[in-house]
C-alpha positions as CSV (number, residue, x, y, z in Angstrom):
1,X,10.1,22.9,23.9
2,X,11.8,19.5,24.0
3,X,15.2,21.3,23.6
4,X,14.7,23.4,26.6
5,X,13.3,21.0,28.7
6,X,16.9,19.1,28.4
7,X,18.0,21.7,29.6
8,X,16.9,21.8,32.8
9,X,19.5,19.1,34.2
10,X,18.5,20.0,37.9
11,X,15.1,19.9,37.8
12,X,13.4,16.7,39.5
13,X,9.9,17.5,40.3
14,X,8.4,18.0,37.4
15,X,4.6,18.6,36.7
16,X,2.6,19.6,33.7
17,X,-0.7,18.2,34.4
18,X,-4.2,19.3,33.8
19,X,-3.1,21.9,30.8
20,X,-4.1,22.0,27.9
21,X,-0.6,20.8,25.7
22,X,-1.2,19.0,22.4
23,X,1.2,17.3,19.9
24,X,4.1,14.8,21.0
25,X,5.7,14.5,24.0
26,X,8.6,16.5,23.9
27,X,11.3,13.9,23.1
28,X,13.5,15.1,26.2
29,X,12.2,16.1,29.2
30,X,14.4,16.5,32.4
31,X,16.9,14.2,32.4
32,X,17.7,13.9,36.2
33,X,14.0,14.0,36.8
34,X,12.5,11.8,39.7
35,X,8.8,12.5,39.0
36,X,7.1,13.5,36.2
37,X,3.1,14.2,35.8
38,X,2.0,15.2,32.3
39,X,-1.3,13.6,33.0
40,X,-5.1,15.1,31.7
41,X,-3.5,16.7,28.3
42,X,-3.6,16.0,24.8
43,X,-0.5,14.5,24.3
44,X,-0.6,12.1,21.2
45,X,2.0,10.1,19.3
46,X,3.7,7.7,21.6
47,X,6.2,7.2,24.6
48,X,10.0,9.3,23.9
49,X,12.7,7.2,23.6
50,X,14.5,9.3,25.9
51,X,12.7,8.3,29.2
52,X,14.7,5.2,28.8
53,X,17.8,7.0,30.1
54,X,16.1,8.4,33.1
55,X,17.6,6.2,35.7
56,X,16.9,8.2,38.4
57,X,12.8,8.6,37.7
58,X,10.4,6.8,40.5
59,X,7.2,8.3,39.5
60,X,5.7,8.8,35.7
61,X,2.1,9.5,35.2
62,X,1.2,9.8,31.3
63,X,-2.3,9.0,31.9
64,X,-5.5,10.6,30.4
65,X,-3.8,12.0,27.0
66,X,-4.0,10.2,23.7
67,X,-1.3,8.8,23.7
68,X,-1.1,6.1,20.7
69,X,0.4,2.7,19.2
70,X,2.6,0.2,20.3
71,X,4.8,1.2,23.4
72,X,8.2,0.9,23.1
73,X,10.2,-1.0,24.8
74,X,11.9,1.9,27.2
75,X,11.9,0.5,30.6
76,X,14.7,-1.7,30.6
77,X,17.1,0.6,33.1
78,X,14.2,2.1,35.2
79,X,15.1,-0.2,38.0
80,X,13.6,2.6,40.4
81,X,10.6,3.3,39.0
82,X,7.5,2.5,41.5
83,X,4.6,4.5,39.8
84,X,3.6,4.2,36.5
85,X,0.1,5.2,34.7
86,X,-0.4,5.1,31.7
87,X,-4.4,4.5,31.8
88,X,-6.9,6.5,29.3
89,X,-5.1,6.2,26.3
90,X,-5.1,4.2,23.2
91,X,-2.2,2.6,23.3
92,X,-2.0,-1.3,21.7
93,X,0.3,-4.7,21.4
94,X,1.7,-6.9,23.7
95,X,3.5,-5.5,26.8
96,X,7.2,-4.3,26.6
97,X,9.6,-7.3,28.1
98,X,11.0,-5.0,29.9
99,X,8.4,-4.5,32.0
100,X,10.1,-7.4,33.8
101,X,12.8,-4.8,34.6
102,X,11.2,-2.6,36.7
103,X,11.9,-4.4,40.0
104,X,10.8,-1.4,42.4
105,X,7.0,-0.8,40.7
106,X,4.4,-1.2,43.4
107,X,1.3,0.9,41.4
108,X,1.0,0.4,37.8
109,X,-2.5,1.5,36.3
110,X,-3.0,0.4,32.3
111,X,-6.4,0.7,32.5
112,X,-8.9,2.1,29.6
113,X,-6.3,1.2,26.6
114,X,-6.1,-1.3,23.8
115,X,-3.6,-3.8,25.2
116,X,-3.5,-7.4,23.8
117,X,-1.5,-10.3,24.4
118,X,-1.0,-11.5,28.0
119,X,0.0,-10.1,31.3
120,X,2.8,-12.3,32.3
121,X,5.7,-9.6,32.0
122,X,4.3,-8.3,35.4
123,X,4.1,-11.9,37.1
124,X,7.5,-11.1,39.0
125,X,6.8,-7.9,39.9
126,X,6.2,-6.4,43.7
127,X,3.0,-4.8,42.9
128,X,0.4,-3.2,45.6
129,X,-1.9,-1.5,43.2
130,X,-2.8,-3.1,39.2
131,X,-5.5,-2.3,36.9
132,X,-5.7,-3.8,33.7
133,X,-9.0,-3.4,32.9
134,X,-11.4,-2.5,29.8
135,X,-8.2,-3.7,27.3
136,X,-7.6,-6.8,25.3
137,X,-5.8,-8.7,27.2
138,X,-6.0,-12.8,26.9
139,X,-4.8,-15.6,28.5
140,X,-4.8,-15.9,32.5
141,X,-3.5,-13.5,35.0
142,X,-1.3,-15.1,37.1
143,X,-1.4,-16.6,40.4
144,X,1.3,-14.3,41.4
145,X,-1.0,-11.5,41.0
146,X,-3.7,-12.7,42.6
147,X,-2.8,-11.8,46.0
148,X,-2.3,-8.2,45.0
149,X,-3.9,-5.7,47.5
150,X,-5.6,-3.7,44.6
151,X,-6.0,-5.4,41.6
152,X,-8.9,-4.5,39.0
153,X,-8.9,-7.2,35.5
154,X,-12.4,-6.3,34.3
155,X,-13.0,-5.9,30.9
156,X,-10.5,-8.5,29.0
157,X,-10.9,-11.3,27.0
158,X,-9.4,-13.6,29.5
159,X,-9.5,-17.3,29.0
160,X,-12.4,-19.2,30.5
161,X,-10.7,-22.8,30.7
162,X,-8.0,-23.8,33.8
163,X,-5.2,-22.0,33.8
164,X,-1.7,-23.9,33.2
165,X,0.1,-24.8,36.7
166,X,3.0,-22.1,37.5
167,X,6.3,-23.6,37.3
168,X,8.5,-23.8,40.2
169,X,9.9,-20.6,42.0
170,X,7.6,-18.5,39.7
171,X,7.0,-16.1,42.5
172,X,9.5,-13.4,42.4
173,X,11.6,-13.1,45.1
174,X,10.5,-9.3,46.2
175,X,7.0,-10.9,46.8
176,X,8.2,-13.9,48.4
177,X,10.2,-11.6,51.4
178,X,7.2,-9.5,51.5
179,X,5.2,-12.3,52.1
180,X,7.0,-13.4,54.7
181,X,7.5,-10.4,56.9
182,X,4.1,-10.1,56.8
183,X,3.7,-13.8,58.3
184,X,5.9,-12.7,60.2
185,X,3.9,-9.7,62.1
186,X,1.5,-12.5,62.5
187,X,1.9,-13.8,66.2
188,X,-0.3,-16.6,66.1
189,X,0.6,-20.3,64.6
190,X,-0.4,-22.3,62.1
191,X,-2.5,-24.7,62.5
192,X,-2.0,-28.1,62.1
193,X,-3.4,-28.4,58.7
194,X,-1.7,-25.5,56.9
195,X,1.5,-27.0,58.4
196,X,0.4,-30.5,56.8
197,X,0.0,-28.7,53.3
198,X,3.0,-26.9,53.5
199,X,5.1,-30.0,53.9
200,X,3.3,-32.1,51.3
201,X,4.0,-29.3,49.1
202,X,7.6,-28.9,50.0
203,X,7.9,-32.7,49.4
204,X,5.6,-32.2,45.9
205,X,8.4,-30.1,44.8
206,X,11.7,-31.8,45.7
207,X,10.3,-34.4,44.0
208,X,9.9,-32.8,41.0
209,X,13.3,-31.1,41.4
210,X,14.7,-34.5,41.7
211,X,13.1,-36.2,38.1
212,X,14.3,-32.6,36.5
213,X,17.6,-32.6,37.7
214,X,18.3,-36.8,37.3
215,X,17.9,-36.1,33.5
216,X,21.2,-37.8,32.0
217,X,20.4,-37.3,28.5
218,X,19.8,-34.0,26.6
219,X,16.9,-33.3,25.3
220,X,16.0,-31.9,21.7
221,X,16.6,-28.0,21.1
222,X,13.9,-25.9,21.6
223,X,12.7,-22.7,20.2
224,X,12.2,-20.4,22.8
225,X,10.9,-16.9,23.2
226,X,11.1,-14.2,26.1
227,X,7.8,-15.6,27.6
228,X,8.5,-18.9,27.7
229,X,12.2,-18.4,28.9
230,X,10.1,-16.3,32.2
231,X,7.7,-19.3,32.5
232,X,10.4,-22.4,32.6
233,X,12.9,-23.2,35.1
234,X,16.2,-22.8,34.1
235,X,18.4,-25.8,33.5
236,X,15.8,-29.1,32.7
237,X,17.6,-29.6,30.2
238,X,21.2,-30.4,31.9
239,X,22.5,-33.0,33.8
240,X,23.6,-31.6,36.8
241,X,24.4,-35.0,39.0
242,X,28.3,-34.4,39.3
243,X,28.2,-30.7,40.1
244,X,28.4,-29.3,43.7
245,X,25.6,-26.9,45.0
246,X,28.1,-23.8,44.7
247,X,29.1,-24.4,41.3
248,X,25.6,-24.8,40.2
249,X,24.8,-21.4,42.4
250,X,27.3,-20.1,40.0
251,X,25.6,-21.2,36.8
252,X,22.3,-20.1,37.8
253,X,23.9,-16.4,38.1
254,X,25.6,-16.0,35.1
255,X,22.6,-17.5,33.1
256,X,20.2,-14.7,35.0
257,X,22.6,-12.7,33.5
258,X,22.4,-13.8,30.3
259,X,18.9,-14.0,30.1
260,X,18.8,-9.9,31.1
261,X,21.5,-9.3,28.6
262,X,18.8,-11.4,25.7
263,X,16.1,-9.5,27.2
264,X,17.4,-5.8,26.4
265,X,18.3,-6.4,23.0
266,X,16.7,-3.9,21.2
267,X,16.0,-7.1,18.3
268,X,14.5,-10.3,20.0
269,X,15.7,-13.1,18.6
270,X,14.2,-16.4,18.7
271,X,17.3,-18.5,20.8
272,X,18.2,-22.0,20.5
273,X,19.8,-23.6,23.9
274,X,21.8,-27.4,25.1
275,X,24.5,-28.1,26.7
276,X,27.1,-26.8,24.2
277,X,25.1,-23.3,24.0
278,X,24.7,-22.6,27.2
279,X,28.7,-23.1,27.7
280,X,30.0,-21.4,24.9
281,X,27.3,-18.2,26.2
282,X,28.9,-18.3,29.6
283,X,32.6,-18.1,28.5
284,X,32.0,-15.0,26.7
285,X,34.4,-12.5,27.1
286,X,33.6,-9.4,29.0
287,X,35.9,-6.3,28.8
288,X,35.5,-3.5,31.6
289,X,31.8,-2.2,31.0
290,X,31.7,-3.1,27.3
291,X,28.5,-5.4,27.3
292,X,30.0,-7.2,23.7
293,X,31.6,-10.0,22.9
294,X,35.6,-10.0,22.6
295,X,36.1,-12.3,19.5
296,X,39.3,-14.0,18.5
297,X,41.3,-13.4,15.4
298,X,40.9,-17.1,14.7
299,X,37.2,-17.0,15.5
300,X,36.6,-14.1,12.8
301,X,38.6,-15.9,10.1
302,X,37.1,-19.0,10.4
303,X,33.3,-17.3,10.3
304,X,34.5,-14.8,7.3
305,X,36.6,-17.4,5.2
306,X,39.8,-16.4,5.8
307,X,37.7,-12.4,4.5
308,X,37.1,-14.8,1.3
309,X,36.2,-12.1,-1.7
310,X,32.9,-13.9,-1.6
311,X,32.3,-12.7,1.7
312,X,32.4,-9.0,1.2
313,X,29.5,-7.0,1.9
314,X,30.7,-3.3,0.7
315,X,34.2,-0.6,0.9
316,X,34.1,2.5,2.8
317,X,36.1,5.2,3.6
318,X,37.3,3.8,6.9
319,X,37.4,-0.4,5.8
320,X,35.6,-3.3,4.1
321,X,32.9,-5.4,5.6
322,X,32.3,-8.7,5.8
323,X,29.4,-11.3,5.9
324,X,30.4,-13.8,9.0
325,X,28.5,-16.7,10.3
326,X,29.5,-17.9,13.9
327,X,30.0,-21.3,15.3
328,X,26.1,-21.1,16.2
329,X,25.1,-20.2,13.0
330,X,24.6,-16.8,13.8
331,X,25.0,-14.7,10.6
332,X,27.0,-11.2,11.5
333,X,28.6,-7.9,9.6
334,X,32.6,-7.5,10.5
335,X,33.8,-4.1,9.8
336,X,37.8,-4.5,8.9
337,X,39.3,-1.0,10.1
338,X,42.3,-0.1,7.9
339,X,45.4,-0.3,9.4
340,X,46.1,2.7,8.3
341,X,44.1,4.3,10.9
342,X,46.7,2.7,13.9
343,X,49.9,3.5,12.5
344,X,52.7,5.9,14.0
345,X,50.8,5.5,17.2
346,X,48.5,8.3,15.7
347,X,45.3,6.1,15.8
348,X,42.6,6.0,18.9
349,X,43.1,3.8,21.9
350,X,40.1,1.0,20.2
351,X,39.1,-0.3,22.8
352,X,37.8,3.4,24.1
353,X,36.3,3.4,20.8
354,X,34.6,0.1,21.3
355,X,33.4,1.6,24.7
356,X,32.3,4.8,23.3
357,X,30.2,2.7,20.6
358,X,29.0,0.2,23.1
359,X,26.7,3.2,24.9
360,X,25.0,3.8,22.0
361,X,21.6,2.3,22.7
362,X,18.9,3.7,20.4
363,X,15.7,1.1,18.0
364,X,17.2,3.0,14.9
365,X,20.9,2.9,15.4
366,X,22.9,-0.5,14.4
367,X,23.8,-2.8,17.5
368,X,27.3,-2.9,18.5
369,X,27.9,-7.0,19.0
370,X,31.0,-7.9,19.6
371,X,35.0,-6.5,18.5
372,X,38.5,-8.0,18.1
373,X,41.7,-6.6,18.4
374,X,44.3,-8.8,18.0
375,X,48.0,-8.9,15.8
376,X,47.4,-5.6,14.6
377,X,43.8,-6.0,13.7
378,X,41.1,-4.0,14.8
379,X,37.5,-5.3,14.0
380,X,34.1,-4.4,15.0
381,X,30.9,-6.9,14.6
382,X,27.7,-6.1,14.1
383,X,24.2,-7.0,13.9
384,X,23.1,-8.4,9.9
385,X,20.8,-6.6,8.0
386,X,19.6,-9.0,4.9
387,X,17.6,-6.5,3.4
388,X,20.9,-4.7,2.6
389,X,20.9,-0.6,2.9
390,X,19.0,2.4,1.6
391,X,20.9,2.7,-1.3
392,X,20.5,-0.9,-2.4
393,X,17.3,-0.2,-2.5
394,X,17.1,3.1,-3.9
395,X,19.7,2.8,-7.0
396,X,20.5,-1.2,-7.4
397,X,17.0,-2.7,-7.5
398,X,15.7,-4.0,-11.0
399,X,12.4,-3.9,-12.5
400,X,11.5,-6.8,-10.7
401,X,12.2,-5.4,-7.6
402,X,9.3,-3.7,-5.7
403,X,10.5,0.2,-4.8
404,X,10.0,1.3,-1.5
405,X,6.6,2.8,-1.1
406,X,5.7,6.4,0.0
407,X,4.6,5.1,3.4
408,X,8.1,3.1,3.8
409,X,10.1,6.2,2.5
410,X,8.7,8.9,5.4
411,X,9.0,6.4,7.6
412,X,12.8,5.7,6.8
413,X,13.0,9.4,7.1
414,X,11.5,9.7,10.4
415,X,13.6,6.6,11.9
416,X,16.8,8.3,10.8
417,X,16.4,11.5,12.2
418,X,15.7,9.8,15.4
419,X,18.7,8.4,15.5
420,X,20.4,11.4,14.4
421,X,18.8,13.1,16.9
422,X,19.7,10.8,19.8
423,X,23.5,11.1,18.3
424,X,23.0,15.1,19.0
425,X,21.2,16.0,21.3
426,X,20.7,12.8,23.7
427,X,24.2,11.6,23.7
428,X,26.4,13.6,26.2
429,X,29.0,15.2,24.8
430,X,26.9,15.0,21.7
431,X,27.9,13.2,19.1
432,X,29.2,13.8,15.2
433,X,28.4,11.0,12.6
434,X,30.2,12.5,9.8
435,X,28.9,10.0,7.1
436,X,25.5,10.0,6.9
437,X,24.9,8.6,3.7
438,X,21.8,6.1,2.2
439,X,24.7,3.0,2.4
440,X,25.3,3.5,5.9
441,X,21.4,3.1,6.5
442,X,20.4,-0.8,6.7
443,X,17.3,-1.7,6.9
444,X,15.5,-4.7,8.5
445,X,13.1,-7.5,7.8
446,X,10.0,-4.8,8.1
447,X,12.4,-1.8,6.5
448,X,12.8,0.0,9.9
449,X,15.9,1.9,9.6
450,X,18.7,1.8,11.5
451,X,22.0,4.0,11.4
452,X,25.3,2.3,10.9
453,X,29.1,3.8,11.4
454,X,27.9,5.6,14.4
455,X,30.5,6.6,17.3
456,X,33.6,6.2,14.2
457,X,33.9,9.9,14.0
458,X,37.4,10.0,15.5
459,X,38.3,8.3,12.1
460,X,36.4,10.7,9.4
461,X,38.6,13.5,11.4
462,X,41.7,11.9,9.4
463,X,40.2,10.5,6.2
464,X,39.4,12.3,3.2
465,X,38.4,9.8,0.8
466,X,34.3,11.1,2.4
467,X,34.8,14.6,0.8
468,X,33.2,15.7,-2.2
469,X,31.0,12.7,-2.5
470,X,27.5,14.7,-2.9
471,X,26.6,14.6,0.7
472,X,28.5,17.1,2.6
473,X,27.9,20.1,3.5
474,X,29.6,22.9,1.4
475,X,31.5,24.5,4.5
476,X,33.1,20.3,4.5
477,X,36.3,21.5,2.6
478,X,38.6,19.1,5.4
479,X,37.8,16.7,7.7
480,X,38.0,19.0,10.8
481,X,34.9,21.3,9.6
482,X,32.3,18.6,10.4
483,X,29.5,19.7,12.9
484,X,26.0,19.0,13.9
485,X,25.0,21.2,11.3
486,X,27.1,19.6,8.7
487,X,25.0,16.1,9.7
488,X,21.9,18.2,9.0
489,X,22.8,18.8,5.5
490,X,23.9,15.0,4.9
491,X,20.4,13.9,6.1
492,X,18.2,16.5,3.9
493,X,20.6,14.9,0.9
494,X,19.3,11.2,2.1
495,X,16.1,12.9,2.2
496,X,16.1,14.4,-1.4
497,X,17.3,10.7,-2.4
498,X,14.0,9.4,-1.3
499,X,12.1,11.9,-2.8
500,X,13.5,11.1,-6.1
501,X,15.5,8.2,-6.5
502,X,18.6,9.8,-8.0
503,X,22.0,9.4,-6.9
504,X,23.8,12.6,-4.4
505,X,26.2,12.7,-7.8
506,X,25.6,11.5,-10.8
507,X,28.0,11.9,-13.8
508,X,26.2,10.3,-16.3
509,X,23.1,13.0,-16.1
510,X,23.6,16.4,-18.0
511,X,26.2,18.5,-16.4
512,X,22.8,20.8,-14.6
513,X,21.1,18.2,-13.2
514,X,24.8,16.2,-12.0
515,X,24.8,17.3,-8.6
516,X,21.3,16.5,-6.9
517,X,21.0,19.8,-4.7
518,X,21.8,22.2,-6.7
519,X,19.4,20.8,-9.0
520,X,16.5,20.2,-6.8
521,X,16.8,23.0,-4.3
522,X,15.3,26.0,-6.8
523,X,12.3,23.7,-7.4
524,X,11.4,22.5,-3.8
525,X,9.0,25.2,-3.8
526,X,7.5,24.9,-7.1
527,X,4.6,22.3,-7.1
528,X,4.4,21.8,-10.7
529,X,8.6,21.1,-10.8
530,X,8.3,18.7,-7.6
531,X,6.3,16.4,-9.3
532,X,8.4,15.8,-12.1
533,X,10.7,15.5,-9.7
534,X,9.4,12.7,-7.8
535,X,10.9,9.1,-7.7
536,X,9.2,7.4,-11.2
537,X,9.2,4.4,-9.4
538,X,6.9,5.6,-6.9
539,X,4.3,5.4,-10.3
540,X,2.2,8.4,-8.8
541,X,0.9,6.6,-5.4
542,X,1.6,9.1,-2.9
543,X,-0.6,12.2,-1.7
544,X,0.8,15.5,-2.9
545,X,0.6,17.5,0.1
546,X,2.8,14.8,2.0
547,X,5.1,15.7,-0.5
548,X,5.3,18.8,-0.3
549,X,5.5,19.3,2.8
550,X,8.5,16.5,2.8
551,X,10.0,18.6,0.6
552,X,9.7,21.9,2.9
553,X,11.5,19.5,5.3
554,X,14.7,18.7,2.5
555,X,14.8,23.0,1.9
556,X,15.5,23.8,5.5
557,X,18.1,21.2,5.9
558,X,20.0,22.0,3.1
559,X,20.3,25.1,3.2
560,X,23.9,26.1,1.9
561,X,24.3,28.8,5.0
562,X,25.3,26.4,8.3
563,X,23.3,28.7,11.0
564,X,19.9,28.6,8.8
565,X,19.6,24.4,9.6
566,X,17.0,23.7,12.6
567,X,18.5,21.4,14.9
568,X,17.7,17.4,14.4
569,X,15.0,18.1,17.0
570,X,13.1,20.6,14.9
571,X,13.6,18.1,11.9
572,X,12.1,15.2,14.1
573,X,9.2,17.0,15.0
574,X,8.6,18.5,11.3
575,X,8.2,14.4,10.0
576,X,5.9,14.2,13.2
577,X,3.3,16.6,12.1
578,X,3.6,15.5,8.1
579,X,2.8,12.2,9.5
580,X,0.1,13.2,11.8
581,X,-1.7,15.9,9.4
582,X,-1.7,13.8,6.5
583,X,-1.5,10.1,8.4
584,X,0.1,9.4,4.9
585,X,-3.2,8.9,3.4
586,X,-3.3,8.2,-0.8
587,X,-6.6,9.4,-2.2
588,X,-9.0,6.4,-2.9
589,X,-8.1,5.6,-5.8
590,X,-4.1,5.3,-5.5
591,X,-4.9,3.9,-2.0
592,X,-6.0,0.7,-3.5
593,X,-3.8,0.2,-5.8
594,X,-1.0,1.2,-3.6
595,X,-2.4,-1.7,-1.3
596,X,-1.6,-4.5,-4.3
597,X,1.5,-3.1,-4.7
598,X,3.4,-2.5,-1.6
């Protein structure tokens, strides 16, 4: 259904309400849609990445389904969005940041759920119509709020004691020139002692303006998170006595800027500001549309050691990586492209490449963060995954290592489709990994996966050194035969590696059981074979009918015949339903002990 629903390119009116539809939300619905009603079904599972790309979309109604867990964080480019309800369903956590985003919503109803945390993401917002009641919410609603036309909080756990004063200019500014037209419809005056107030406030707050900005020492470093970036002031902790008014104007923008480039990361991390930060983030340098960081060649060897031996992370087909730590003490992942690939003016223009990579915005695909090209170098930096990839973990852990779970292994499973997915069947023209492979799978600091080497097709078309290495797809005989369905294959071999911890191609097993899928394919089917053929290290705790149906997953995928794979949709929704029919429960017994395990 999600498939077809994509589709449908011109629709922009679309309603489903009222029916009677059960399972996920299909993962793509219209993508030029304006308004979209799927309200009073039995929707479960929880908000589709995709609606994140919907630029266009002013009206979404998800309410009354069962719709589940925490939401994601999808609403950083809905800049038009002005209805949203998401009420009568059980969904939980702390409201997305982005919520802060979504600069045209007037009505949002979150009503009847299991929200927790506080409400301040919507402080800013022009809202006509809010209803928060009967969650968890803590902590105050805000004085911008309070004047709402419509506004229902019932049914919280707000906090009983005084709220904490609202810093200065904490009234967004939609609200503020609302406000004022309406004074302005007003014909009479003010009286005497409303004008009194306002000046005793005016004078309140140039006077605290004054003691902020007279500072002429900086202050320690803080620690700050998203919330308390939206409650301070920007700037109390520089010294701003010898700048001009247009120059600090100018500052104020391009730190706006950066705070809505900290605030879509897909990862929030915890950020450190003074004076010398808060320079070195404004000189950043900007290429075109390519929201990353233009590094120096310097830059890079000073933060890799001159690509010290010490420093290397791993060797692939298209360079070597390398473990960098910036001048803030950032810690990041340079991929070295082999010059190889930009000889005889034969290789890709890079920075189209770095472009191309840059639009890639997905939770389980690796963060573009910044590139250099520079004396015949071409690098690309990434995000740093401690935790290392799939493959660590599957074949170079000891015995004191814990193995990855059952739980953890589905769910690695799940995340990478999604991301394979999105490369297929979201992107536009689709996109062709053409390495999918356990290394190129990092993991983070709670083992959520996330897809590496994405949008470096262009060099896999000219490289050979991938072929033959267990994961391709038997059609794979040259570079040029690589489609969507050869990705399919690659996955279900990821996917047989989690099942049972052996290698795509292993020479030191006898010469049968060498290459994984011909071994494991004629027992797939065969309960009794597939749990021999389970992962030892998994020591039994895992429910059988999860696995088996895991494995009916691996059989369609790999499938030797190109047309016989399902599409990465298909696949996606297939991990859905083993995750919803068996919610990956053990049986008692295993349960517990899987519990002091994991």
């Amino acid at each position: 259904m999600g498939y077809q629903l994509a589709n449908l390119k011109s629709v922009s009116y679309f309603d489903l309400s009222k029916n009677k539809l059960k399972g996920d939300i299909p993962y793509q619905l219209p993508p030029n849609a304006s308004h979209i009603d799927l309200s009073g079904n039995g929707f479960t599972g929880g908000m589709p990445f995709s609606i994140s790309l919907m630029k266009g979309l002013k009206y979404l109604n998800l309410g009354h389904n069962q719709i589940n867990g925490q939401m994601s964080d999808v609403f950083g480019q809905l800049s038009k969005l002005s209805e949203l309800d998401l009420s009568f369903n059980s969904l939980s956590g702390d409201l997305p940041q982005s919520f802060k985003n979504l600069s045209s919503l007037t009505s949002l109803h979150l009503q009847n759920n299991k929200f927790t945390g506080s409400i301040n993401a919507l402080a800013s917002l022009p809202l006509d119509d809010l209803n928060v009641a009967n969650n968890k919410f803590t902590g105050w609603v805000p004085d911008g709020l309070k004047d709402i036309k419509k506004l229902e909080t019932g049914g919280n756990s707000w906090s009983s004691g005084p709220a904490p004063p609202s810093p200065p200019g904490h009234k967004s500014k939609s609200r503020a020139n609302k406000q004022s037209e309406e004074d302005g419809e007003k014909k009479s005056g003010l009286s005497t002692a409303a004008i009194v107030g306002i000046v005793l406030a005016v004078l309140l707050a140039v006077i605290i303006l004054i003691a902020l900005f007279s500072r002429k020492s900086s202050p320690p470093s803080h620690f700050l998170d998203e919330e308390r970036l939206s409650q301070r002031k920007p700037f109390t902790s520089l010294s701003f006595d010898d700048l001009s008014d247009d120059k600090r104007n100018e500052m104020h923008r391009k730190f706006k800027e950066l705070k809505s480039l900290e605030s879509s990361s897909s990862i929030h991390h915890k950020l450190s500001f003074n004076n010398n930060d808060f320079v070195n983030r404004m000189n950043i340098k900007r290429s075109g549309s390519v929201r990353v960081t233009c590094y120096s060649l310097a830059d890079l060897l000073t933060a890799t050691g001159n690509f010290a031996t010490g420093r290397l992370l791993g060797e692939g087909s298209i360079g070597r990586v390398y473990r960098a730590k910036d001048a803030d003490g950032k810690v990041l992942a340079v991929k070295k492209i082999d010059s190889s690939f930009f000889q005889g003016g034969q290789g890709a223009d890079f920075t189209n490449i770095v472009t191309n990579i840059s639009k890639l915005h997905h939770p389980n695909i690796s963060q573009l963060v910044g590139y250099c090209s520079e004396q015949g170098h071409n690098m690309l930096v990434y995000e740093y995954f401690r935790n290392g990839s799939l493959h660590e973990f599957l074949h170079l852990t000891d015995d004191f290592s814990k193995p990855l779970t059952w739980n953890t292994r589905v769910r690695i499973a799940l995340g990478t489709a999604r991301a394979v997915e999105y490369l297929h069947e979201v992107c536009s023209p689709s996109c062709i990994h053409k390495n999918i492979k356990t290394s190129n799978i990092l993991l983070d600091t709670e083992l959520n996966p996330c897809l590496s080497e994405c949008g470096l097709e262009i060099f896999h078309q000219s490289a050979s050194q991938n072929l033959g290495n267990g994961y391709n797809a038997p059609e794979c005989t040259e570079p040029s035969a690589f489609t969507l369905k050869s990705d399919v294959y690659s996955f279900g071999v990821v996917m047989l590696e989690l099942l049972t911890g052996r290698m795509p191609f292993d020479s030191s097993k006898p010469r049968l059981e060498q290459s994984l899928v011909r071994w494991a394919t004629p027992q797939l089917h065969d309960i009794d074979a597939l749990e021999k053929m389970v992962d030892p290290a998994l020591r039994g705790l895992y429910a059988s009918k999860s696995v088996s149906r895991f494995a009916d997953v691996i059989a369609l995928c790999v499938q030797p015949e190109p047309e016989f794979r399902p599409p990465m949709s298909e696949v996606v929704q297939a991990l859905v339903r083993l995750v919803q029919r068996s919610s990956l429960r053990l049986d008692s017994s295993a349960s517990r002990r899987a519990d002091d395990y994991d």
